[in-house]
Each structure stands twice: as C-alpha cells, then as structure tokens.
C-alpha positions in Angstrom: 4.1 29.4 -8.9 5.4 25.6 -8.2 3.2 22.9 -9.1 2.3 20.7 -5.5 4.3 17.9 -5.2 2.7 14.6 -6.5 1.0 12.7 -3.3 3.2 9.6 -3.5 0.3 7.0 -3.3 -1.9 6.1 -7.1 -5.1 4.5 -4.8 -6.3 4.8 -1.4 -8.8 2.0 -0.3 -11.3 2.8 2.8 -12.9 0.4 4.9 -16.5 1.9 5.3 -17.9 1.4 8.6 -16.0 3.0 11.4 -13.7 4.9 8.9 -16.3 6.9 6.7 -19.7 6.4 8.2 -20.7 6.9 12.0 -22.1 3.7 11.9 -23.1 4.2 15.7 -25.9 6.6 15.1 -28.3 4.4 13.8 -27.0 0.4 14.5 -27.1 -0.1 18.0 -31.0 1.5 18.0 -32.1 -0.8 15.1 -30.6 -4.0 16.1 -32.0 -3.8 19.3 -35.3 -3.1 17.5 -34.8 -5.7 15.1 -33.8 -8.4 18.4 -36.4 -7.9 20.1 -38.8 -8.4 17.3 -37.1 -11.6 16.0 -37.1 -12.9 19.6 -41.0 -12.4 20.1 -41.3 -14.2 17.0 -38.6 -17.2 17.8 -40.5 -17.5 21.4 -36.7 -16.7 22.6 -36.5 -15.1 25.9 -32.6 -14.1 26.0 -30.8 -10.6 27.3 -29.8 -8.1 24.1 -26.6 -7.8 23.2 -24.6 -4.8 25.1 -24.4 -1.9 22.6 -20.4 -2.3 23.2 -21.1 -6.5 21.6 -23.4 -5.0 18.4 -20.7 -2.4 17.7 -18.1 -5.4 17.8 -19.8 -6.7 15.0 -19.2 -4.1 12.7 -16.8 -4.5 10.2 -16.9 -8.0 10.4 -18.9 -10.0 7.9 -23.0 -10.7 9.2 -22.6 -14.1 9.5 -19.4 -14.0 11.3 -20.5 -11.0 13.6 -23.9 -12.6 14.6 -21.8 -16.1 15.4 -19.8 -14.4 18.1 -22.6 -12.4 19.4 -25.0 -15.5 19.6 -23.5 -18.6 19.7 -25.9 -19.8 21.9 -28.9 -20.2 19.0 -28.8 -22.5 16.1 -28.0 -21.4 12.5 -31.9 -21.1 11.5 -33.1 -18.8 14.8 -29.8 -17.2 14.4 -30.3 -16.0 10.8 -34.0 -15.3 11.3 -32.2 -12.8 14.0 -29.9 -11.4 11.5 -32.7 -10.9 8.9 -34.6 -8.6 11.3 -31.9 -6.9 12.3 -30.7 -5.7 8.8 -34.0 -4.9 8.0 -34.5 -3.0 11.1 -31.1 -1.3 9.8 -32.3 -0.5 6.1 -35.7 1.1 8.2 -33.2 3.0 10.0 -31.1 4.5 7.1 -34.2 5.1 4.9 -35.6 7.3 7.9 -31.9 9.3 7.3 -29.9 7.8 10.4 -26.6 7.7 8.6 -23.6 10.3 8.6 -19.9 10.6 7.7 -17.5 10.5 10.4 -15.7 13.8 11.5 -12.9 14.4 8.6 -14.2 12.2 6.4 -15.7 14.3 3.8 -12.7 17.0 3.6 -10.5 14.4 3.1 -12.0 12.4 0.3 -12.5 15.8 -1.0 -9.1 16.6 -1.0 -7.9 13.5 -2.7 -10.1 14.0 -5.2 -8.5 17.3 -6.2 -5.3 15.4 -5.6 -6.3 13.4 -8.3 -5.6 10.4 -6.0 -8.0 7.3 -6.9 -10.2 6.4 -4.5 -11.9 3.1 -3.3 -14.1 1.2 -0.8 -13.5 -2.3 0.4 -16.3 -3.0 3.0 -17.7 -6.0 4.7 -21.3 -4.8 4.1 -23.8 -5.7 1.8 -24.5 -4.3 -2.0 -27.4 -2.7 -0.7 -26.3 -0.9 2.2 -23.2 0.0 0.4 -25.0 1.4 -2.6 -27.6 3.5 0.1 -24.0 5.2 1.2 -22.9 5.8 -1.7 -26.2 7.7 -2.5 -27.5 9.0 0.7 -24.1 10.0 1.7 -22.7 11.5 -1.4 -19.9 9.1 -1.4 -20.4 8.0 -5.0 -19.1 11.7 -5.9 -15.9 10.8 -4.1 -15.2 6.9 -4.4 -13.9 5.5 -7.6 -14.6 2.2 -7.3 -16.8 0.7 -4.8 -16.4 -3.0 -3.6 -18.4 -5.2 -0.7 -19.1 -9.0 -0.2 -22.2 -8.6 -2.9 -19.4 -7.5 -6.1 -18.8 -10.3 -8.1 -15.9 -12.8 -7.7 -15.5 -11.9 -4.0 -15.7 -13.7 -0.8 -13.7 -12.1 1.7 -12.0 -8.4 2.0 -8.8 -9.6 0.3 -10.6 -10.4 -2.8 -12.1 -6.4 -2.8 -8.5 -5.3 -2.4 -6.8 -7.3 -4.8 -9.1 -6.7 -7.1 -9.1 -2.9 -7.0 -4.9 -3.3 -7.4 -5.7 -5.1 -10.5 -8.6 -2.6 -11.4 -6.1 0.3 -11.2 -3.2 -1.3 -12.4 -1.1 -0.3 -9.1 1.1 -1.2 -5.8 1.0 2.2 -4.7 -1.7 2.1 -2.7 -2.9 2.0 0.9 -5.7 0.7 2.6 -7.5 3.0 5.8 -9.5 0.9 8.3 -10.4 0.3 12.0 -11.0 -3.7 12.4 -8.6 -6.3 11.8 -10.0 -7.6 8.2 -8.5 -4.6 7.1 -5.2 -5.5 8.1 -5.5 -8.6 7.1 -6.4 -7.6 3.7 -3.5 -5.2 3.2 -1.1 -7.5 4.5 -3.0 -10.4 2.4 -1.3 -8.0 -1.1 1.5 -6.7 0.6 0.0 -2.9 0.8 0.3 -0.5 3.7 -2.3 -0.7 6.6 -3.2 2.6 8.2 -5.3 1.8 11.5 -7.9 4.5 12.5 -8.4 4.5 16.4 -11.7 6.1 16.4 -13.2 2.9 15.0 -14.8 -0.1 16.5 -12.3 -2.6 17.5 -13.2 -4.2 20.4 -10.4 -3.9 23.2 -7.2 -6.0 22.6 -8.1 -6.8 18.8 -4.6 -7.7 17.3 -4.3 -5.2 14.4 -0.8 -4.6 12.8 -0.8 -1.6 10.9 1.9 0.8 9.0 0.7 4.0 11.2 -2.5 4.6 13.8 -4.4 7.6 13.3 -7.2 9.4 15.7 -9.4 10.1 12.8 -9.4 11.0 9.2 -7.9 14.6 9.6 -4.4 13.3 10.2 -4.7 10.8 7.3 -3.3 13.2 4.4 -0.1 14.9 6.5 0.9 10.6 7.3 0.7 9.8 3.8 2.6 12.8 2.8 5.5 11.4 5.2 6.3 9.6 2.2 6.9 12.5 0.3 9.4 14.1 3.3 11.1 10.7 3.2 11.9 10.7 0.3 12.7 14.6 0.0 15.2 13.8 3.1 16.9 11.3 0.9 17.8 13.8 -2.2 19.0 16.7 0.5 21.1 14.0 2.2 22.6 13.2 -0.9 23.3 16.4 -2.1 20.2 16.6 -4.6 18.1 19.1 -3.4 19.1 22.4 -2.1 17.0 24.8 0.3 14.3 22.9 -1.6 14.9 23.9 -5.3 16.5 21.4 -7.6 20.0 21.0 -8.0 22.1 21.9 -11.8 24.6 20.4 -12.5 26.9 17.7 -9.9 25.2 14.3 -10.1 23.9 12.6 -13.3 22.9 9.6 -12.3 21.3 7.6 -8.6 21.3 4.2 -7.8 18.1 3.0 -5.9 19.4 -0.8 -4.7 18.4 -3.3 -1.5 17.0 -6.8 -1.5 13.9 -8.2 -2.6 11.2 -6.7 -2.0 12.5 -3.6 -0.1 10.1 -1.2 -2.5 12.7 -0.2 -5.0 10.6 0.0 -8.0 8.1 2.0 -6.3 10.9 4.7 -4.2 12.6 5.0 -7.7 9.4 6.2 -9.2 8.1 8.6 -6.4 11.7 9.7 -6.1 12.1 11.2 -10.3 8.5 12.6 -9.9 9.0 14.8 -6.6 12.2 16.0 -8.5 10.6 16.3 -11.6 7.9 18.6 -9.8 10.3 20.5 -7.9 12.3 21.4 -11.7 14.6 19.2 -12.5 13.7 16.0 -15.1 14.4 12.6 -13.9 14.3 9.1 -15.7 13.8 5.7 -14.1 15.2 2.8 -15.9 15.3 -0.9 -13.9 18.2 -3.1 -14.1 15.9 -5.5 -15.1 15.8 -4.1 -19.1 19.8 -5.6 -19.1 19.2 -8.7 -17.6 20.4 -11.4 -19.8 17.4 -14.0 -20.1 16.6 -16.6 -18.1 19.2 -16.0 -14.7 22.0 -19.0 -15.0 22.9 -21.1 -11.9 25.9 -20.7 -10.6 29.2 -22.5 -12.2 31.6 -25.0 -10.1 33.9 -22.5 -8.8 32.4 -19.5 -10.2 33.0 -16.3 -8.1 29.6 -14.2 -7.0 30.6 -11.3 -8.9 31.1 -13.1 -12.2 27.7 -14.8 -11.6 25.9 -11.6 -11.0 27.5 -10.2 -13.9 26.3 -12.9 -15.8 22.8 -12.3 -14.7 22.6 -8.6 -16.0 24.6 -6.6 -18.8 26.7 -3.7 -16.8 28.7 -3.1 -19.6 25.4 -2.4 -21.9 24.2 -0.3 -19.4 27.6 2.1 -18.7 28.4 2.4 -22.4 24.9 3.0 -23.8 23.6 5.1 -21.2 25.3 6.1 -18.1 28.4 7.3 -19.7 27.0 9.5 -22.8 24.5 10.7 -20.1 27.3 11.6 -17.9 29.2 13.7 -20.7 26.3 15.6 -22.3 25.7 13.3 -25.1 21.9 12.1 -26.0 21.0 9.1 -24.5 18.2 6.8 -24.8 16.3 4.4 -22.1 16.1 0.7 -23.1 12.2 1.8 -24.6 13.4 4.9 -27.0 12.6 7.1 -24.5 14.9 10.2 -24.6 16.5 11.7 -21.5 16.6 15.0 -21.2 20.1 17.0 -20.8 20.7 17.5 -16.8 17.8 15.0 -16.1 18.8 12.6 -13.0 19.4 9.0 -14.5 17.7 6.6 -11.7 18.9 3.0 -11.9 16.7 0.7 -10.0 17.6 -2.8 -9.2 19.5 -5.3 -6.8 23.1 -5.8 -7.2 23.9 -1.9 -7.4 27.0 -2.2 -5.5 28.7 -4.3 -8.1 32.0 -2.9 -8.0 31.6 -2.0 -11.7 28.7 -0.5 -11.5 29.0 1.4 -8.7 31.9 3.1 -10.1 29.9 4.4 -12.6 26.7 5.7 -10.4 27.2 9.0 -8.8 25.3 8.3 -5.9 23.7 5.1 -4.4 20.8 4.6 -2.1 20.2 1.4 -0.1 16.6 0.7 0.9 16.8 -2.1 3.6 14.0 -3.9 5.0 14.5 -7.2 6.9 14.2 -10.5 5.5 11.8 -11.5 6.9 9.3 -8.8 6.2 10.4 -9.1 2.7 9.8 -12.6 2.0 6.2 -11.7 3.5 5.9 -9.0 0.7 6.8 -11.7 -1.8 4.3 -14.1 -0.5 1.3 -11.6 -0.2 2.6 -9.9 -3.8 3.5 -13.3 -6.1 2.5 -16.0 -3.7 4.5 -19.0 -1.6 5.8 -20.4 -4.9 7.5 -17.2 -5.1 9.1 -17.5 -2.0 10.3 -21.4 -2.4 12.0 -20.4 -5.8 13.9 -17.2 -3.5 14.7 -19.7 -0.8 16.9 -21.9 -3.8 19.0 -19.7 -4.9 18.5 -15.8 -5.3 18.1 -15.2 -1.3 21.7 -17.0 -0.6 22.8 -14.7 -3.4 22.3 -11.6 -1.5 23.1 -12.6 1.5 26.9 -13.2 0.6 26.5 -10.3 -2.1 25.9 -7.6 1.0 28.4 -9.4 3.5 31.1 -8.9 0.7 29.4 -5.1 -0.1 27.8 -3.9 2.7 26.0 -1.3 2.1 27.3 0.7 5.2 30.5 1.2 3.7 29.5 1.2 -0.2 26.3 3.0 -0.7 26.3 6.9 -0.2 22.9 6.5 1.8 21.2 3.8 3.5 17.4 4.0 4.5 15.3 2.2 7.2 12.3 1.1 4.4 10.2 -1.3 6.7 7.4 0.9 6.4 6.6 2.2 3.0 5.3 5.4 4.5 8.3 6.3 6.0 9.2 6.9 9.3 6.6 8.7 11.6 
C-alpha cells in the first residue's frame, strides 16, 4: 500500500478561544455574575454589558477587552471589575462549564497521527490556559502551549515567533477567529487561516490566507497545498495518472523573486514525489554563491554580474551534468543522489541563459512585490528590506524584463498564497 502523502505544513498554531474552546458556554453567565458583584461593591450603578460586547472581548487581551467595554470607569474600578469577572470565570470552569468547539477534537486528533506539530498561541492567562489543557484534554494534543503568562512574551506575536524558533520552522500556519491572530501571522510572515464561527465582532478587519466555517474544513484547505503542488509536477510532465514518472527529466528548477516561498515549495515538492516513489534532492543555489555578492562594475552587463554572484559552471559540471548521464553525483554536503532521483535547484536567477539550458524543466513562483517585501519585513525585519531596496530588488526587476518568465520558464505559478489557490 502507498504511504499518505506528507501534510505539507511542520506546525500548526491555534488561537484558543473561539477556535478550540466554546468559550460562550460559560463567559457571558460568569461575567455578568462577576459585574454585578464588582458593581455592588464599587457602589456603581451602570447597565451590563450586551452578551454580543463580553463576547467582543474574547480573544483580545483583559486589559484591552475591558477598556473597550468600559471606558467610562477609571483604571482602579475598572480592574477591580475585571478581577471579579475572571474569578467568576475560574468558578465557572471549575464547576465544568468548558467544551471544545464542533471539529475541534477530530482534527487535533488527526494531526497528531499526521505527526504534524501542534501549538497554542492564546491571549488568555497561564491559569486558564493550563485548566484547558487539563480539563479539556488538550495537553494530549498541543505540543507546545503559549499565552500572555509564558515567559518573554507580551503580545501574540511574541507566542508565535517563539514557537517558529521552538520548532525550528517556516512551514507553519496559524488558525484563529480575531484579528491578533492575523496580526501575529502576518507579524512572521506565516499563513493566517480565519475561522468564521468565532467571535469577531461585525466589520473586524481581518486579512487571512483562507476563511473556514469551522475546524472540519481546516485539514482538506491545508491539503490544497499538497494538490498545488501535485498540479505543478502533472503540468510539467512529472507525474503520471498519479504514480511517479522513470526516466525523462533529471533535474527542476524552482526560481521567482524574493520571498516568493521557493525554499519552502522546493522542499514539499521532493517529499510528495519522494512519497509517491520516485527520490528527489533539493539543493539551493545559494551553496554556489561566491561570498559576499559584488556590486555591480561600470559597464558591467546584468548577466555577467549575476554570474559573478553564483558559480553556474560549478554547479553544471559537478552535479547537473554527471546527474543527467547516469554518473554518481554528490550535493554541495556529501549527500549522494540517488540514480533517477529528480535534482531540485532552488534559487533566484534560474533563467540565466546558462543555467537554464542545463535544467530540464523550470518553475516560476511569482508573488507581487509588494507582498514580498512584506514577507521580508515580517521574516528578517525593515533592515532587510532597506538593504533589498539598494541593490538586489533593481536586479530582478531588469533580470525578469530581459527573462520573463512567461516565455522562459516551462511553468509559472500564482504563489501569493502559500496554501495555494482555493
């Protein structure tokens, strides 16, 4: 029997409330509870809040939520509100009032046996988080829990970033319903799948890679990836009716501009065909670069600049040529390729007229500029961007009007979303 394809994301990071837990059953009650109490005690006589204005405030941070919701009291009444409210809450949960959400524990089930990391980054408190993962099970499924109580965090950014750096990755996607969760994805340059059973209020702003009615469709979306990809090789002649090609092309480029998810397509590309029988290798361009990239000379010709940058001759006569006739060849780490594996180049610059000579095939990932440089900045930072904005960006500009990629490459793909297309 085949083995499953590989699920094409390493780590998939959930916002809490509103994605996993029905966060409904058992706030609205015990803020209301908790209110009234505070305001007895405060000598306040104000309305509640509508149960639509305390379910606004989830996701957000406490003090944030309870600003919007009661701007009218100063910070001490206003806290003393908040305290009795989250201990209303904690009354609440101890007497059992918590629950997943519809989906949610099939799913996390069945990216467990995907062996798929995964993670919470939630707006919530260390002990209400660690009374879900308990009460809830959820400490059987979640790898790596984070909220505003883990240490060296202030705001949902901080939880994903550090679960990136916890898991080593970029292939990874974050699942929420508010806007802090787009905000941290975009904040590291990761997809953002919105979930529209949440609690975002009506007309929150929330960008997001794909929008879901709950967790049951969240697996088949990611999985678009997978038939994005698997689109690509039939298009280009490397997959059959499904079963792995012998023989015909030895080697795929996998170019675009900065930032277009090169690295990360290469990779998912040689595993799906690895799974589906026939080896691949990756090797990035990058391993023949020269050293430190030269500015351009007076006079100097684009070509000769790029070729400058990056040894093409290095490449074609120690690997893509003896892989191309049979012979044993040998990635820039020792690694052997296997006979009738795929050779994946990754890189920019693939449709150097040298080099594309000697690729079989070339794919172009293209993603707009602007998105891109976003990626950079959320990925590397605005220093990252400055140094692209003296020199490299002007390069490819005049690099693709001189090779476009409609004409050059064998394939060009629409890559603003890493998910693929819906």
């Amino acid at each position: 029997m085949a083995a499953p394809d590989p699920f094409p994301f390493d780590l998939v990071i959930f916002d809490l409330d509103g994605t996993l837990v029905a966060t409904e059953r058992f706030w609205v009650a015990a803020a209301d509870a908790g209110a009234r109490r505070a305001f007895r005690e405060l000598g306040i006589e104000r309305e509640l809040p509508t149960p639509a204005q305390w379910m606004g405030m989830v996701g957000l941070s406490l003090e944030r939520a309870f600003e919007q919701v009661f701007p009218d009291l100063a910070p001490a009444p206003r806290a003393h509100v908040m305290e009795r409210c989250v201990e209303a809450e904690h009354a609440a949960l101890a007497a059992g009032g918590a629950a997943l959400l519809p989906g949610a524990l099939e799913c996390l089930r069945e990216l467990k046996a995907r062996g798929v990391k995964q993670a919470i980054a939630s707006n919530c408190g260390t002990r209400y988080l660690e009374h879900m993962l308990g009460a809830l099970s959820l400490g059987d499924w979640i790898d790596a829990p984070r909220c505003l109580g883990s240490a060296g965090v202030h705001c949902k950014a901080d939880m994903v970033g550090d679960l990136l750096a916890t898991f080593g990755t970029r292939s990874a996607v974050m699942v929420g319903d508010r806007v802090t969760d787009a905000e941290a994805a975009r904040a590291h340059g990761v997809p953002h799948v919105h979930l529209t059973q949440g609690f975002a209020p009506p007309g929150e702003p929330i960008e997001a890679d794909a929008e879901l009615s709950g967790l049951a469709q969240l697996l088949p979306r990611l999985e678009g990836r997978t038939r994005w990809i698997e689109a690509a090789l039939t298009r280009l002649s490397l997959l059959r009716a499904g079963l792995a090609t012998r023989g015909g092309a030895t080697s795929l480029g996998v170019t675009g501009g900065v930032a277009c998810g090169k690295s990360l397509f290469a990779r998912d590309l040689a595993r799906l065909l690895t799974a589906r029988g026939r080896p691949a290798a990756v090797v990035a361009l990058e391993e023949y670069a020269r050293g430190e990239p030269a500015a351009e000379s007076v006079g100097e010709d684009l070509l000769s600049h790029v070729a400058r940058r990056y040894d093409f001759e290095r490449l074609i006569e120690e690997l893509l040529e003896p892989h191309r006739a049979g012979a044993p060849a040998r990635t820039p780490g020792g690694e052997p390729i296997p006979p009738g594996a795929l050779l994946v180049v990754e890189g920019p610059f693939l449709l150097h007229p040298r080099l594309r000579l000697a690729l079989d095939r070339v794919l172009h990932l293209d993603v707009d500029e602007s998105r891109a440089l976003a990626r950079v900045a959320a990925r590397d930072g605005e220093a990252a961007v400055a140094r692209l904005r003296r020199g490299t960006l002007e390069q490819q500009r005049r690099f693709l009007a001189a090779f476009p990629p409609a004409h050059r490459a064998d394939l060009v793909l629409e890559a603003a979303s890493p998910l693929g297309p819906a």
